[in-house]
C-alpha positions as CSV (number, residue, x, y, z in Angstrom):
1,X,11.4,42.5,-4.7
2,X,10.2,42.3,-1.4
3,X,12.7,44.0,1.1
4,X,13.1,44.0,5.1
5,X,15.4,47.1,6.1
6,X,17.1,47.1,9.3
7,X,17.8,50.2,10.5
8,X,15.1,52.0,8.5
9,X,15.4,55.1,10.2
10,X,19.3,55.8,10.0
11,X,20.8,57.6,7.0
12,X,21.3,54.3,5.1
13,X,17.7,53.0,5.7
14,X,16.3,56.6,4.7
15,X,18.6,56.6,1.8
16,X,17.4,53.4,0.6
17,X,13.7,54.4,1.2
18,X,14.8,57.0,-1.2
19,X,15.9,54.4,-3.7
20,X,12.8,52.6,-3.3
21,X,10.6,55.5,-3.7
22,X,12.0,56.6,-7.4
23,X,12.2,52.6,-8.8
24,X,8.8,52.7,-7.9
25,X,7.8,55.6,-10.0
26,X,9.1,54.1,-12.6
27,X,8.0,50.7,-12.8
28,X,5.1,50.7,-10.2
29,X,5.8,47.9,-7.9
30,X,9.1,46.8,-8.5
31,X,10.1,47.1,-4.8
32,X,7.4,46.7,-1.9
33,X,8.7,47.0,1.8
34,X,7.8,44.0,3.6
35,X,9.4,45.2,7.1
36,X,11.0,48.0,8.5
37,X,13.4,47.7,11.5
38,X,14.4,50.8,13.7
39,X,15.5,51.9,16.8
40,X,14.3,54.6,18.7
41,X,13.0,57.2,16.1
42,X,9.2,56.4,16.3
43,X,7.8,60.4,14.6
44,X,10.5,58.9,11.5
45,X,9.2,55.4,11.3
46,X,5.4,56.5,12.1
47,X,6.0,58.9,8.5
48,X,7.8,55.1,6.7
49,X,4.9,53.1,8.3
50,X,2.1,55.5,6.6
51,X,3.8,56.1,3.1
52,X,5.3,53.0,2.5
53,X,2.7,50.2,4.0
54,X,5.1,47.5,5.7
55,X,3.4,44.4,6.9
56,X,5.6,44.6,10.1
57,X,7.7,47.1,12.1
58,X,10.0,46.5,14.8
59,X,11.4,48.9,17.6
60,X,14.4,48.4,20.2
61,X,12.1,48.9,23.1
62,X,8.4,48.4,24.6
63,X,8.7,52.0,25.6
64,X,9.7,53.2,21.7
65,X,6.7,50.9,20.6
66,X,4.3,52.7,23.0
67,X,5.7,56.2,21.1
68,X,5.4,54.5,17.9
69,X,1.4,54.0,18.7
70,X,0.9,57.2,19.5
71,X,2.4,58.4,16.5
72,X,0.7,56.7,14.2
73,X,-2.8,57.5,15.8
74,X,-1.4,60.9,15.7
75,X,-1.1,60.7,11.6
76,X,-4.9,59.5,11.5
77,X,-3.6,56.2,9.8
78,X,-6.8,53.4,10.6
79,X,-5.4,50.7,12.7
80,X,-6.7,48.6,9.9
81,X,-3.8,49.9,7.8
82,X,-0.8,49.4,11.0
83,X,1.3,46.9,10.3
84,X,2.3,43.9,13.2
85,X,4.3,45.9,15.5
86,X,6.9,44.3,18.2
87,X,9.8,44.8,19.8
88,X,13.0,42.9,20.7
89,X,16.0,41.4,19.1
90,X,13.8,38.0,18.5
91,X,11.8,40.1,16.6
92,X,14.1,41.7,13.9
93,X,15.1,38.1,13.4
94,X,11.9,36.8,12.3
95,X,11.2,40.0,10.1
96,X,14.6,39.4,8.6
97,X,14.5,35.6,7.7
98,X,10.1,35.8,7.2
99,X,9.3,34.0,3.9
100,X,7.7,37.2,2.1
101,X,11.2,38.6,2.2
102,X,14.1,37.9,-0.4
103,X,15.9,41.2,0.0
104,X,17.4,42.5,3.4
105,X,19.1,45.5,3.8
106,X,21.5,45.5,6.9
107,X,22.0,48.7,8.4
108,X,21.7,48.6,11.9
109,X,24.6,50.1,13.6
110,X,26.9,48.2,15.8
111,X,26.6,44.3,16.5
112,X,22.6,45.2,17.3
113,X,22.2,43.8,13.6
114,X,24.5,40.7,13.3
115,X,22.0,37.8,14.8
116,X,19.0,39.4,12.6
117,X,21.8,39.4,9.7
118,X,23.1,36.3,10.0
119,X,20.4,34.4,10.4
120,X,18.7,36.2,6.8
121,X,21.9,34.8,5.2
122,X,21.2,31.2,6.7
123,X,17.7,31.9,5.2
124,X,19.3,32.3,1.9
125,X,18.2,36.0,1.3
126,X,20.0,38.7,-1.1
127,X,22.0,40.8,1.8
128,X,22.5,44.6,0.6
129,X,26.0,45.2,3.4
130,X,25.9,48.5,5.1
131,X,26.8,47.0,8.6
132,X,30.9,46.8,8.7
133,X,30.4,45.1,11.9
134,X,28.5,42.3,10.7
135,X,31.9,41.0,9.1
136,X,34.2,43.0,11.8
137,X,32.8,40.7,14.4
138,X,32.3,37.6,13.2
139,X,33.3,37.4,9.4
140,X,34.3,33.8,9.4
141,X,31.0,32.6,11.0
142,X,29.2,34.5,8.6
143,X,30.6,34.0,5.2
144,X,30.9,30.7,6.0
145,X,27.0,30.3,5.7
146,X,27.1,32.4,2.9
147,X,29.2,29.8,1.1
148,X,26.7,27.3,2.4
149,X,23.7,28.8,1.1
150,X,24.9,29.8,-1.9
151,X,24.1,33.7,-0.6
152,X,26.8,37.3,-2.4
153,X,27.0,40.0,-0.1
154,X,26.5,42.5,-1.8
155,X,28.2,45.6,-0.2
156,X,26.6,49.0,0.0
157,X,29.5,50.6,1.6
158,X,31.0,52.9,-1.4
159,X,34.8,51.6,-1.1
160,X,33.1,47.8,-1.3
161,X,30.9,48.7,-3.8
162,X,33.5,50.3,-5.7
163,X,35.7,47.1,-5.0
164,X,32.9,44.9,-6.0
165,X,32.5,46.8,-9.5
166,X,36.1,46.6,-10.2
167,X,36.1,42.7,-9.8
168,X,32.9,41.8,-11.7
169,X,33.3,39.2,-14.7
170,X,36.7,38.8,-13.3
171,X,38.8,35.2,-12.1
172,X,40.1,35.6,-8.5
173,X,43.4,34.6,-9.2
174,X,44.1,37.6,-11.8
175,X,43.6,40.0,-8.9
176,X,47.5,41.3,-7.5
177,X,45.5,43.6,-4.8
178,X,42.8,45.9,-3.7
179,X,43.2,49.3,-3.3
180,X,40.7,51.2,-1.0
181,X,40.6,55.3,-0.4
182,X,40.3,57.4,2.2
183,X,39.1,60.8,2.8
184,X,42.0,61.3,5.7
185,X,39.2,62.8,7.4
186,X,39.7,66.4,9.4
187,X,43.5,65.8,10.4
188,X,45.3,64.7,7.9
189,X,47.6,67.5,7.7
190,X,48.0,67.9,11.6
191,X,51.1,67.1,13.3
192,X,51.0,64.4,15.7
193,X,52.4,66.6,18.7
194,X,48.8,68.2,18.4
195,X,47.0,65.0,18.9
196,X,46.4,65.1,22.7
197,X,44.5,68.4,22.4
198,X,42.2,67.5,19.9
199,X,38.5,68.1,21.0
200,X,35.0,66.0,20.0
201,X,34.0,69.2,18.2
202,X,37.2,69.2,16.3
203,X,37.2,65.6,15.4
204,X,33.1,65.7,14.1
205,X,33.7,67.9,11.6
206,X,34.5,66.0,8.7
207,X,35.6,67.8,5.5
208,X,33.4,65.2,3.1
209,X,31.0,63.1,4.6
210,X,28.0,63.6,7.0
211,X,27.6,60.8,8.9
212,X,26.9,59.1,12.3
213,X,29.1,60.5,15.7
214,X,31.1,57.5,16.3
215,X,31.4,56.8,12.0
216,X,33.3,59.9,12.0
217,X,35.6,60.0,14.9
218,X,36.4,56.7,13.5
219,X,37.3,58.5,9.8
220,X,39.3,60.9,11.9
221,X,41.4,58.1,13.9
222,X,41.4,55.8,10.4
223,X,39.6,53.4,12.1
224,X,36.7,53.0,10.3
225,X,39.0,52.2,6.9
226,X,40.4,49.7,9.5
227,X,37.0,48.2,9.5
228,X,36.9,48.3,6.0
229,X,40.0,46.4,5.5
230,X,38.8,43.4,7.5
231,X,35.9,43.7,5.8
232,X,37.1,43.7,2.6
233,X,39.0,40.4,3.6
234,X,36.4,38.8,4.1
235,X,34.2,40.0,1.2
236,X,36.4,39.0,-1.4
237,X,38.3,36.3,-0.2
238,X,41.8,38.4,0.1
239,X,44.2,38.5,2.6
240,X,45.7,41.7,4.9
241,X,48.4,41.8,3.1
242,X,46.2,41.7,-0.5
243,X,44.7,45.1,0.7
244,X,46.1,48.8,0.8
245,X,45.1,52.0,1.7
246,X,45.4,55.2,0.2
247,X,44.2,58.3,1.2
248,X,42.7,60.2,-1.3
249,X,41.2,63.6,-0.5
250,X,38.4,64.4,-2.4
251,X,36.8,61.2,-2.3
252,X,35.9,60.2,-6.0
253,X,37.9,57.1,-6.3
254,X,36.5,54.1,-4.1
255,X,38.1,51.5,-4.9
256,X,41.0,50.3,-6.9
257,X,42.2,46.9,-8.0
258,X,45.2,45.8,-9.7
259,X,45.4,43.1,-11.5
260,X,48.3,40.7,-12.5
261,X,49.1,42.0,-16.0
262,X,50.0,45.4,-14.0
263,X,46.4,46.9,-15.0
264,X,44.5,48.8,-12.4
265,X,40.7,48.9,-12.8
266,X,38.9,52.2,-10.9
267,X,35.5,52.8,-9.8
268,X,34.6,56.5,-9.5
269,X,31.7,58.4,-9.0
270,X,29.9,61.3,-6.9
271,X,29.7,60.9,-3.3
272,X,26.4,60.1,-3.3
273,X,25.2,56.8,-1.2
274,X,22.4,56.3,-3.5
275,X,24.5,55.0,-6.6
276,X,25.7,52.0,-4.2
277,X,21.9,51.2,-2.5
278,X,20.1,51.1,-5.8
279,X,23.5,49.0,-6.7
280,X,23.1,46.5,-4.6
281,X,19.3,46.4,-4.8
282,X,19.0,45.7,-8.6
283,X,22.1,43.6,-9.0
284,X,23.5,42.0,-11.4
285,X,21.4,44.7,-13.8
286,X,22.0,48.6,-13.4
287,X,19.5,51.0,-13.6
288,X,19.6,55.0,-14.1
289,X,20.1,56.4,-11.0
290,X,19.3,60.3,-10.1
291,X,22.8,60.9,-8.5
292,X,25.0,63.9,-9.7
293,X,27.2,63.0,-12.1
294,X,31.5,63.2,-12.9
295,X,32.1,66.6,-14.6
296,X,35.3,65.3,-17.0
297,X,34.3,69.0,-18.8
298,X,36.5,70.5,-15.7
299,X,40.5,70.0,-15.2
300,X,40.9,67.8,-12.2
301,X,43.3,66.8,-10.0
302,X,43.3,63.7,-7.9
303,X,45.6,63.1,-5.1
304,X,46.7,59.5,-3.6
305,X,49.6,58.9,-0.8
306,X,49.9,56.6,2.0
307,X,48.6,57.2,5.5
308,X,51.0,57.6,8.4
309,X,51.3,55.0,10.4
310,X,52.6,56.8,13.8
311,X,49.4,59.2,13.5
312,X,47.0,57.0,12.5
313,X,47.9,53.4,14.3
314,X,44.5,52.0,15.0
315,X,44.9,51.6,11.2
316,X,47.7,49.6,12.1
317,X,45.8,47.8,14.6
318,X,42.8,46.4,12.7
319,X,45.2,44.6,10.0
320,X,47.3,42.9,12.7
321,X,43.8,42.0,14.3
322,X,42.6,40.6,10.9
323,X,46.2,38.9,10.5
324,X,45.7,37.3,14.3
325,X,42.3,35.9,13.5
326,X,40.3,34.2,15.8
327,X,38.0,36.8,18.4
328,X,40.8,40.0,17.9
329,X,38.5,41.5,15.4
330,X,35.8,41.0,17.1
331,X,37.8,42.9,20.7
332,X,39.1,45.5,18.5
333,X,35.4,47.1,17.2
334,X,34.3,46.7,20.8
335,X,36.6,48.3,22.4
336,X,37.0,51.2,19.6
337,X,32.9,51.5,20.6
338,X,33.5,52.2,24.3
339,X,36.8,54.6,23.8
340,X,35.2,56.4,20.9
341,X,32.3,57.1,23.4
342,X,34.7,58.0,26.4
343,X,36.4,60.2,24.0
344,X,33.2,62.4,22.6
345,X,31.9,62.1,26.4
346,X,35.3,63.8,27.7
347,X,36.6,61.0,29.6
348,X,40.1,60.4,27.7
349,X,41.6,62.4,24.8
350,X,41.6,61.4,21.7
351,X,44.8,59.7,21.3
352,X,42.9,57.6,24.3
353,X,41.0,55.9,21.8
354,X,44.1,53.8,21.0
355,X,45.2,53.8,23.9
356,X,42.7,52.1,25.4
357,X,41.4,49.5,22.0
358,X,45.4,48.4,22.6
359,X,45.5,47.6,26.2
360,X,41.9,45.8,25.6
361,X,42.8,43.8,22.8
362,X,46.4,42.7,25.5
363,X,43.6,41.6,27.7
364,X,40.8,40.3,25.7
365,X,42.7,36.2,24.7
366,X,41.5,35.8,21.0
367,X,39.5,32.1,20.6
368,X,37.5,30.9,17.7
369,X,33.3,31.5,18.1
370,X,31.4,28.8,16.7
371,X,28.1,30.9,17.1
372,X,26.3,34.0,17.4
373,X,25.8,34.2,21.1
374,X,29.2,33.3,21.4
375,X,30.3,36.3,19.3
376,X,28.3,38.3,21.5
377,X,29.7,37.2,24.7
378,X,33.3,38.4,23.4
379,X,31.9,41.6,22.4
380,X,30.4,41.9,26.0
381,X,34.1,41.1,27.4
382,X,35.6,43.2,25.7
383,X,33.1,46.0,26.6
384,X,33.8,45.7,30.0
385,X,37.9,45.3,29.8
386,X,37.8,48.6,27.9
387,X,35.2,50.5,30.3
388,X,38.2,49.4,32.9
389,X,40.9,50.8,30.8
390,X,39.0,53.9,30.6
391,X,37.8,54.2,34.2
392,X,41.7,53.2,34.8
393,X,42.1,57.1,33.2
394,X,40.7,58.7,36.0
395,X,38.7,61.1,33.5
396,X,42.4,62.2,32.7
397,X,42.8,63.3,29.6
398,X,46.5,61.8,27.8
399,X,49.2,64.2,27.0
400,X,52.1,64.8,24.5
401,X,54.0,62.0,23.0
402,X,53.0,59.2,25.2
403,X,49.6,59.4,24.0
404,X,51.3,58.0,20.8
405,X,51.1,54.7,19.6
406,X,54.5,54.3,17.2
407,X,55.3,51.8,14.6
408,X,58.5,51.4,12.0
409,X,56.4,49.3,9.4
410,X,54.3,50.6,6.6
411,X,50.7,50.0,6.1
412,X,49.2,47.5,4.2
């Protein structure tokens, strides 16, 4: 298996560094890293570059590059031994769709890793999902040359991967619906009326998962399972309404699927993000995996019920974007981007958020992209609608009950 990661340096790429590192101490060579895409970490990369022996690196900028030199001279690795090293989004492309690479795991953050994603699955690589994004943005465009190419997503994300385990060696039309869980991240159990004076530290500190800054201000809005929802759409063929959500505290079930007969199929596990890399690396075969396992030795109880609608409506949101089609998806994680960042920067409160991903997406007209660029050219429109909805705030932060978005209807 030779693999190009992108996003090398985040917590998925290091995670699946991880992975790599144990399969090949127990069958010497089974996975060799062909190329390693990061951003701006160049003492992390420099470390990748020496242990694991890529044959080319990419960083976001020149300037990172120049860092990334000097760090590797730094570790006394001969030039002789430095792999191509370049810059720009032209060049995560060509690492991603090169000919020494049949694996590619996308985990760039953000739309930064849709072009160099897209174009692998045009090249007919294996595609190990960790970007939500990628689909968010432009799922129609890009499982549409999936289907041409004859290329399975296969997702890394744990409520996916759970999903994906629970529909294996089954027929489409058996499946009734697809469950997925959330954590309800930090305010679950806080009133609604207390919304408006939530702060960034509150919101960071999730009660489950460590993760990325604007990863888990969207677990605290629901957002992010938003994401997941469209996502899940488009992974396995299924429609909004084909998709629920429950939120499930402690975080063991993933996924859920019902089928017709009335049987529901469960994938459970640790939280542990290694289960789902080495998943999606070794499909179809499973391999022994050094993640903690379920004690069933201990009583247990586990917890479902349905989200709330009125505190939580950018869940709300993201299936009526999904339901819209066209470009709305596309709006939606763009402007959740900019208000997410206004938000942890102190600009609007976090009720904002919504605030200002609903006026954008008023704004934004939805159309059909038939390309790439043109998916980024809606993302950049949308950008800038929701930096005027926020600049439109003054700095102000929103107060009380107008803050919050209502709705009578239920989820899912």
């Amino acid at each position: 298996m030779n693999l190009c990661i992108l996003g090398s340096t985040g917590s998925i790429g290091v995670s699946t560094l991880d992975v790599v590192r144990r399969l090949n101490s127990l069958t010497p060579g089974f996975c060799s890293v062909h190329a390693l895409v990061a951003g701006r970490n160049a003492a992390l990369l420099a470390s990748q570059i020496a242990e694991f022996r890529p044959q080319v690196a990419i960083v976001e900028t020149e300037q990172v590059l120049a860092h990334l030199t000097d760090r590797l001279a730094e570790l006394g690795l001969p030039r002789s031994l430095w792999p191509e090293l370049a810059w720009r989004a032209e060049a995560r492309v060509s690492a991603a769709i090169s000919t020494e690479v049949d694996t590619v795991i996308s985990a760039i953050v953000g739309v930064e890793g849709l072009q160099a994603t897209y174009e692998a699955v045009r090249a007919g690589k294996k595609i190990g999902l960790a970007n939500k994004e990628v689909l968010v943005a432009s799922g129609r465009l890009v499982m549409t040359a999936a289907r041409e190419r004859g290329v399975e997503l296969i997702p890394v994300d744990s409520e996916h991967n759970g999903a994906h385990q629970c529909l294996r060696g089954n027929r489409r039309n058996e499946v009734l619906r697809l469950i997925l869980t959330a954590s309800g991240g930090p305010f679950r159990n806080t009133p609604a009326e207390e919304f408006a004076s939530i702060t960034p530290e509150q919101a960071l500190n999730h009660p489950t998962w460590k993760m990325g800054r604007r990863i888990t201000i969207d677990s605290a809005t629901l957002m992010n399972k938003g994401f997941e929802v469209i996502e899940a759409c488009w992974l396995f063929d299924l429609s909004p309404d084909e998709v629920d959500v429950l939120v499930h505290p402690s975080s063991s079930v993933h996924a859920l699927v019902e089928y017709c007969d009335g049987s529901v199929v469960a994938q459970i596990s640790t939280t542990d993000m290694k289960m789902p890399i080495q998943y999606a690396l070794t499909y179809p075969d499973r391999l022994s995996a050094p993640v903690p396992r379920m004690d069933w030795s201990q009583a247990r109880v586990m917890e479902f019920y349905p989200p709330e609608p009125r505190k939580f409506p950018l869940l709300r949101m993201a299936y009526e974007a999904q339901k819209a089609g066209g470009s709305a998806a596309c709006t939606l994680n763009a402007a959740d981007e900019v208000a997410v960042e206004a938000f942890l920067d102190n600009r609007i409160s976090f009720p904002g958020i919504w605030e200002v991903v609903d006026e954008t997406l008023q704004r934004v007209p939805s159309r059909t992209a038939s390309s790439v660029e043109e998916i980024l050219e809606i993302d950049g429109e949308s950008r800038r609608v929701a930096r005027e909805m926020v600049a439109k705030r003054g700095g102000a932060r929103a107060t009380g009950a107008d803050a919050l978005m209502t709705s009578g209807n239920a989820v899912g």
